[in-house]
N, C-alpha and C positions, 0 to 999 in steps of 0.2 A: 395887234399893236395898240399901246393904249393913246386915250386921245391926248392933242396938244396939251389942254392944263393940267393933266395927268404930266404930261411928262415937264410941265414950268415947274411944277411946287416941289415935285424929286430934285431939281437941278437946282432950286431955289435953297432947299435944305440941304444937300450937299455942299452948295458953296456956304451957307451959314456955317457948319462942319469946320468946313478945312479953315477957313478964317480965324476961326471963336477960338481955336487949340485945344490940345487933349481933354481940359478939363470940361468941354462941351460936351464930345463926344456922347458922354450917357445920357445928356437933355437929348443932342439929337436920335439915340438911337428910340428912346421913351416916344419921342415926335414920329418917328417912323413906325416904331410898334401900334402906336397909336390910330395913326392913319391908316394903315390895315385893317385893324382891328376895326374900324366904321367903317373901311367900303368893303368888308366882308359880310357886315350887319346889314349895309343897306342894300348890298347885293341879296342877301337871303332872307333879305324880308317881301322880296317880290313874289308872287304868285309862280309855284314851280319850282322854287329855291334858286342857289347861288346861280348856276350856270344860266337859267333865265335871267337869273338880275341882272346880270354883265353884259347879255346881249340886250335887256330894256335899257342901263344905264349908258351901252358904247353904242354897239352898232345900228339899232330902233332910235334911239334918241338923234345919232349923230347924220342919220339919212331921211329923219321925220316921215318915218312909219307913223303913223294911227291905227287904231282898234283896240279891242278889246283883250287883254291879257288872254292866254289859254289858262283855265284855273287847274289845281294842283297844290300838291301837301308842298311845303318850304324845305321839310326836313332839317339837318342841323347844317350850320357853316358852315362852310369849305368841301364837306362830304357831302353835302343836299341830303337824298332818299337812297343812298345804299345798300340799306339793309332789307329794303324792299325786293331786292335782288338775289336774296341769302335766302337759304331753305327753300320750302315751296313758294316759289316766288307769283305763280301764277292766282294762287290763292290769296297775296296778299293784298297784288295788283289789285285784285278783284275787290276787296275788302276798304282799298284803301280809294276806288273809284266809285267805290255804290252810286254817289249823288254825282258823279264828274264820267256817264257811259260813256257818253259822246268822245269823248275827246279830253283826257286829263292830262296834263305836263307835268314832269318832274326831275330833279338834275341827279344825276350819277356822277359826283364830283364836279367836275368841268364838261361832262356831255349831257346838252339836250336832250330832252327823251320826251315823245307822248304816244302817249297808248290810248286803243279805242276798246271799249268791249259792247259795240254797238254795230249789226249788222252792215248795214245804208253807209258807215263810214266806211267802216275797213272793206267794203269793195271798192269805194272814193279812194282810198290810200294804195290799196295795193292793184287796182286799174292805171294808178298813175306814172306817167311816165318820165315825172320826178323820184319816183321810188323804186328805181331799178337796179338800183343797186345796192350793195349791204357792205355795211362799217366793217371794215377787219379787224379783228380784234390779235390782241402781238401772239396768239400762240397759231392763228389760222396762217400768220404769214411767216409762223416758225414748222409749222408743220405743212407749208408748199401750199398753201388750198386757195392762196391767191391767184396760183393760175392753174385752177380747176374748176368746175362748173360751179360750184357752190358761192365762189367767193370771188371768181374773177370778174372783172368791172363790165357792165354791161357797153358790148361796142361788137367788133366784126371778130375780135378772137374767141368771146363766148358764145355768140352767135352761130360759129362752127364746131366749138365742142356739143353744143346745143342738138344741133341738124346732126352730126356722128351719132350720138348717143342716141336720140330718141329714130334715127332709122336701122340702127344696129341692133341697139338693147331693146328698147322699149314700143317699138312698133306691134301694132296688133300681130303682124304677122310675124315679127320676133318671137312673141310671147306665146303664142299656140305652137311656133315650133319647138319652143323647149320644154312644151309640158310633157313631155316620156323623160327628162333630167327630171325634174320636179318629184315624177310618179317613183323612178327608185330612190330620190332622199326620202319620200313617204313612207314607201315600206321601209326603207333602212330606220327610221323613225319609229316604227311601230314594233321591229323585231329590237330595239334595244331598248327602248322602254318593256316589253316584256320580258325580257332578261333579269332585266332592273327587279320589274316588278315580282318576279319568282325568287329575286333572292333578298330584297329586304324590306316587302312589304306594305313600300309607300313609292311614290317617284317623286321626284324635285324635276317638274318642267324644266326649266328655266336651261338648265346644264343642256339638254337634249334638244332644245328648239333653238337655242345659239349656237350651238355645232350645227346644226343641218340649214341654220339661214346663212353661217359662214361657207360649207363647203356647197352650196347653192351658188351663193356669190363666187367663189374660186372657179368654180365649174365654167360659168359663163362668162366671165372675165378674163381668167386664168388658163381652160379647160384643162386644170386641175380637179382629179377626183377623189375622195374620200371615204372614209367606211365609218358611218357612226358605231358600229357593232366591236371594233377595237377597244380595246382597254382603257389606253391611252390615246390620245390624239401621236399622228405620226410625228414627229421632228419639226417638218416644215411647215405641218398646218399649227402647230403647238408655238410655234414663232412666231406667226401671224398674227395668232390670237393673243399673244402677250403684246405684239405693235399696237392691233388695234383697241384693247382695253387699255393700254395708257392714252394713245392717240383720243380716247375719249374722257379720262380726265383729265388730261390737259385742254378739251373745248368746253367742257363740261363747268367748269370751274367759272367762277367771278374774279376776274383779274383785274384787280383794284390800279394799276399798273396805268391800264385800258383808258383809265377814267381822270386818274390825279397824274400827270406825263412826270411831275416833279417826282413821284416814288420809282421812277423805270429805274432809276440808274442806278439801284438798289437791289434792284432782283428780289424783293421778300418773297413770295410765293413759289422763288424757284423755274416761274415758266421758262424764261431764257434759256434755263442751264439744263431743266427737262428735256425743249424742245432744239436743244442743241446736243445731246444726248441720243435722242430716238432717230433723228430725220438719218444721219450716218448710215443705220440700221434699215430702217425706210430703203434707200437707196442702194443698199446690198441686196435686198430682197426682192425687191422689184427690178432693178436691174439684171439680176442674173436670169428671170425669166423672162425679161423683154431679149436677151442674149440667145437663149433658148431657144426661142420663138427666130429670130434673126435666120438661127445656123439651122431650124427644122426647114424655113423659109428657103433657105439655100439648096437644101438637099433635094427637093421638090420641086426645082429650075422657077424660084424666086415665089410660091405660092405656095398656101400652106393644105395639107390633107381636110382637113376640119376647123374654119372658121372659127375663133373665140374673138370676146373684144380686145387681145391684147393685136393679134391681126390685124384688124382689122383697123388697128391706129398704124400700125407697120405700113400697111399698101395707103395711103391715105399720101397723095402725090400735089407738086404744088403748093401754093397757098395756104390750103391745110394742112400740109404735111409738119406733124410734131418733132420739136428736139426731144432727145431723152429726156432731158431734166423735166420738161412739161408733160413729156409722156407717164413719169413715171406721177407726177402728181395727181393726173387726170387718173390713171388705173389707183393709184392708192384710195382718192376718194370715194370712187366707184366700190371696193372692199368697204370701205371706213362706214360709210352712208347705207348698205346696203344691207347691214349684218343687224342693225340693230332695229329696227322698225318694225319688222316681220315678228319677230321673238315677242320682244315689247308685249306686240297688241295680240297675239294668240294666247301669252300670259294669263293677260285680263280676259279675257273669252272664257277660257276654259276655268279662270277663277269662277268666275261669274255664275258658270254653268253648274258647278261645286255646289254654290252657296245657294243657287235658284234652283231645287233640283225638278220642279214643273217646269220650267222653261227646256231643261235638257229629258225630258221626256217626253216634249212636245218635239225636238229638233230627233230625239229617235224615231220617234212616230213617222216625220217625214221624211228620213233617211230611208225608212224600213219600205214605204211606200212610194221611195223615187229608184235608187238601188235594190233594197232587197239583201237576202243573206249571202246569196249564193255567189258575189261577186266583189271585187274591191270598187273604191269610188275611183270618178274619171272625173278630170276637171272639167269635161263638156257637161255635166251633170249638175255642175255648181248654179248653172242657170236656172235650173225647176226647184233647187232648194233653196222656195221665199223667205219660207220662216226662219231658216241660218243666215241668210244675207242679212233681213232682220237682224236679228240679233248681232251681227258685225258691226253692223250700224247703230248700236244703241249704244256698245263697246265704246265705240268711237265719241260719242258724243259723250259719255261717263269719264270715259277716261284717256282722250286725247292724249297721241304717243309726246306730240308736241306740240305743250299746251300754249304756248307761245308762239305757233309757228316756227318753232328750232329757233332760226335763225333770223333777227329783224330786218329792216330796210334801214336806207341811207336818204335821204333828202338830199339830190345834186344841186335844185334851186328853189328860188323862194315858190311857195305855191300854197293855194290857200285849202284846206280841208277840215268839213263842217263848219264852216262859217268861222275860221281862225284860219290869220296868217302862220302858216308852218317854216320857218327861216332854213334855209340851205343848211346843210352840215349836224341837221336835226338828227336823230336814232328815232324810227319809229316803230312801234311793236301792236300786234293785234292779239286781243287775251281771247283766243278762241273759246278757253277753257270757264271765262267768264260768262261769254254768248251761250253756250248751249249747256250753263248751269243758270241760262235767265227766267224766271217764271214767265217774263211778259213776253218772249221768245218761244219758248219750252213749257208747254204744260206739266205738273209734277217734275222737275227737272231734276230731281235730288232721285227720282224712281227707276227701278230698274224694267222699264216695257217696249220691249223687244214691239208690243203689238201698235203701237204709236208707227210704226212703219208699214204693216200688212194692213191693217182693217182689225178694228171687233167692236162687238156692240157698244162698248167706251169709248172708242180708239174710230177716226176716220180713215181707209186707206190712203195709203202715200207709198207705194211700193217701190216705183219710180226716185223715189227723194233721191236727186243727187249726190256725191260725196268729194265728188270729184274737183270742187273749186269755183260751178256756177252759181251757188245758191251760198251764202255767207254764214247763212244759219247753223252749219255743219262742213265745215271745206277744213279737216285736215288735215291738207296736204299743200296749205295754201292757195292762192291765185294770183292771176295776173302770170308778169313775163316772169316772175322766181317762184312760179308753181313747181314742186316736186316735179321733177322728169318720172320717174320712177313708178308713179301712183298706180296706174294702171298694171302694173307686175307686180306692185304689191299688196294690191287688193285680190289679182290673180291666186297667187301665193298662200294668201291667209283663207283666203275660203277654201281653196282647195284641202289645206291640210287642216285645216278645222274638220274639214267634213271627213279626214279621214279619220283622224283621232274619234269623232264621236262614232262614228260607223263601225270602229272596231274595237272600242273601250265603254265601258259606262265608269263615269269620273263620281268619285266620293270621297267623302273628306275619312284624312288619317283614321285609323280605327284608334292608334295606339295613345300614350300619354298620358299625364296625370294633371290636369285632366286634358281630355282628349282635343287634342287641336282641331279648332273650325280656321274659318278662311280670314286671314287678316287683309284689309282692302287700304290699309295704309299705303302712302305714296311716297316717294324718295326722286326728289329731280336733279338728274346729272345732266349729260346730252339732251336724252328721254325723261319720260316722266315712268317710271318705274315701278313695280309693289317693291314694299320696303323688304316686306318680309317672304320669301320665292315662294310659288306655291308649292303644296306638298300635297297629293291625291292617292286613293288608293285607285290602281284601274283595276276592274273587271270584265275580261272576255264577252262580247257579246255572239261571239256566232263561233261554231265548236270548229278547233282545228285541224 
């Protein structure tokens, strides 16, 4: 609400208006463009742009706050820094905070925003228990994900999605028992890419590592099974896959909507009418297999033969106990969130390994001397392969799946981090992809040295390094209370079937073309941070079949 003499000199020139008669009219509307037109100037001439200047000009002035500005780009009127948010947005962050690590502000139309790409902060930020909760943005709460883990408000209903999922899903001892699911999407993995590869040549990861981290996810969620060795995807997994590739550009996207509230009623972008399109869909689909689940549950005197997570929200009594429409949010995100991380980051592995082909003849060396030929790999095995763990870890720090953290926090109250007051209703975001591209953080940081984790005569060991979310230097997967649930399955995940692809292929770039394609390490940021251009490799058999 604006203040008091904000709203005298409206009510002042109004009545001047109606008094003066028509022929005023155009002085007063001139007096009103005009006055705009200054408190949009003098709003965005504050440090941070407009949306800072309205809370220095209204609410800091009007409760005599003191200190020091947060510094930050002004950007233009009324839009602040938007386009910082366009394209690779992590790299611009980066570019646009060189001299401001600590702690830079800048407005997204009418939203607050500061970003850290400084260790020491962003565990201050995302330790705090002012920032436990994250900004909805209008297509998360067109697409239900307000009341799913991701995006519901931190209190005692996410607190139970919380406790379900990570003792169902993601517990150690969840996770070692579905390594025999894992081991046949591997093989199913390794006989369709040879397939591939015997009839034309080259392979396009990308197609074969997004089907097998989808029917991975259905599997465990759904206990829905799949066959990557089909043609086509069947019907219902072919469904899914078109749910959730829009499901993510519609999060993926900058919704200008989000930021300026006067353009919603507009719809330009289309989110509304997308995300009132899809969820219909959404709701067929997942309800017919929560229906499934119901009448298998019946047949079975009210319990089900084989455990999956859609189950185990069914028997879930009391308190806990889900309505469908939550139910069905909670399993969609679980798919949504689930499908795309894994792919992502074995992508860039195996790009990596293309372009660095010493590094991927040092990780066969110790394949050959952890396994051997005469057997397939076992995810108990992924623990003696350092040098691959290495190398996952350097992945990570090159090319974070989400280099933003996905998804930012929310400021619920005023609280103060790196020495600036942070005001409630803030957006804050941590540029991981800025930290661990810092020299004074990251030695050669721009280099690709898997041994910056093992030890070598350059290189100190650190084998141990974290990834997990304690150490800020490198936390993918975020920290604090909106750490990834997930992390730990999806580090499972990815070294396993790394190790299996290298174990049973030697990856090389295309033979064919004019001239012959090598590895483009271009990035594209939708959800994830992405290669622009998918990889293409030729494999060759390593061990005779």
């Amino acid at each position: 609400m604006a203040p008091s003499e904000d709203c005298g000199w409206l009510l002042y020139l109004s009545l001047a208006a109606k008094c003066g008669g028509p022929h005023r009219l155009l002085g007063f509307a001139a007096v009103v463009a005009a006055a705009f037109v200054v408190t949009a100037l003098l709003h965005w001439a504050s440090p941070g742009g407009p949306a800072w200047g309205w809370y220095w000009w209204t609410r800091r002035a009007g409760l005599g706050i003191v200190g020091a500005a947060i510094p930050g780009p002004r950007g233009l009127p009324v839009l602040g820094s938007m386009g910082l948010m366009t394209g690779l947005a992590h790299r611009k962050l980066a570019a646009a905070g060189k001299a401001r690590r600590r702690l830079m502000a800048f407005s997204l139309g009418e939203t607050r925003v500061v970003v850290t790409a400084d260790p020491d902060v962003a565990r201050e930020l995302l330790a705090s228990a002012a920032f436990a909760d994250r900004p909805v943005k209008e297509s998360a709460y067109g697409l239900l994900f307000h009341r799913a883990i991701g995006f519901a408000p931190h209190g005692a209903y996410w607190r139970a999605l919380r406790r379900v999922a990570s003792a169902h899903l993601f517990s150690p001892r969840q996770i070692a028992g579905s390594a025999a699911q894992r081991a046949v999407i591997a093989r199913q993995m390794v006989d369709a890419m040879t397939k591939q590869q015997g009839g034309a040549g080259a392979v396009r990861a990308r197609r074969f590592l997004k089907r097998a981290s989808l029917h991975n996810v259905m599997w465990s969620v759904f206990g829905r099974r799949y066959e990557l060795l089909q043609a086509a995807d069947g019907e219902e997994a072919a469904e899914l896959k078109s749910l959730v590739d829009q499901g993510y550009d519609l999060l993926g996207q900058l919704n200008w909507s989000d930021h300026l509230p006067w353009l919603a009623r507009f719809d330009l972008q289309r989110t509304r009418a997308r995300c009132a399109a899809l969820v219909p869909r959404v709701n067929r689909f997942v309800g017919r297999i929560i229906d499934e689940h119901r009448a298998a549950r019946l047949r079975h005197g009210g319990a089900a033969a084989v455990m999956d997570f859609t189950d185990v929200l069914l028997s879930l009594q009391g308190s806990d106990r889900l309505s469908d429409a939550d139910m069905i949010a909670v399993l969609w995100e679980m798919i949504f969130r689930g499908t795309d991380t894994v792919a992502v980051l074995i992508e860039w592995v195996l790009a990596r390994l293309v372009l660095h082909q010493d590094v991927q003849r040092r990780v066969h060396e110790e394949l050959d001397r952890v396994v051997g030929p005469g057997r397939a790999v076992t995810e108990s095995d992924t623990a003696s392969l350092v040098y691959l763990q290495a190398v996952v870890k350097e992945v990570l720090r090159l090319h974070p799946p989400g280099p933003l953290l996905s998804w930012a926090r929310l400021a619920t109250s005023d609280v103060h981090v790196g020495g600036h007051l942070v005001p409630a209703g803030t957006t804050a975001m941590v540029n991981m992809w800025a930290i661990t591209h810092d020299p004074a953080v990251w030695p050669d940081p721009a280099e690709f040295k898997p041994e910056r984790f093992v030890g070598s005569p350059d290189h100190a060991a650190d084998e141990s390094f974290p990834v997990m979310g304690s150490d800020l230097r490198l936390a993918p997967f975020g920290s604090g209370r909106r750490v990834c649930p997930g992390k730990s399955l999806a580090m499972a995940t990815v070294g396993f079937w790394v190790a299996t692809l290298l174990h049973e292929f030697e990856w090389l770039p295309p033979a064919s073309g004019d001239p012959p394609r090598g590895v483009d390490l271009s990035e594209v940021l939708r959800l994830s941070c992405e290669m622009a251009i998918p990889l293409e490799a030729r494999l060759v058999p390593r061990h005779a079949v």
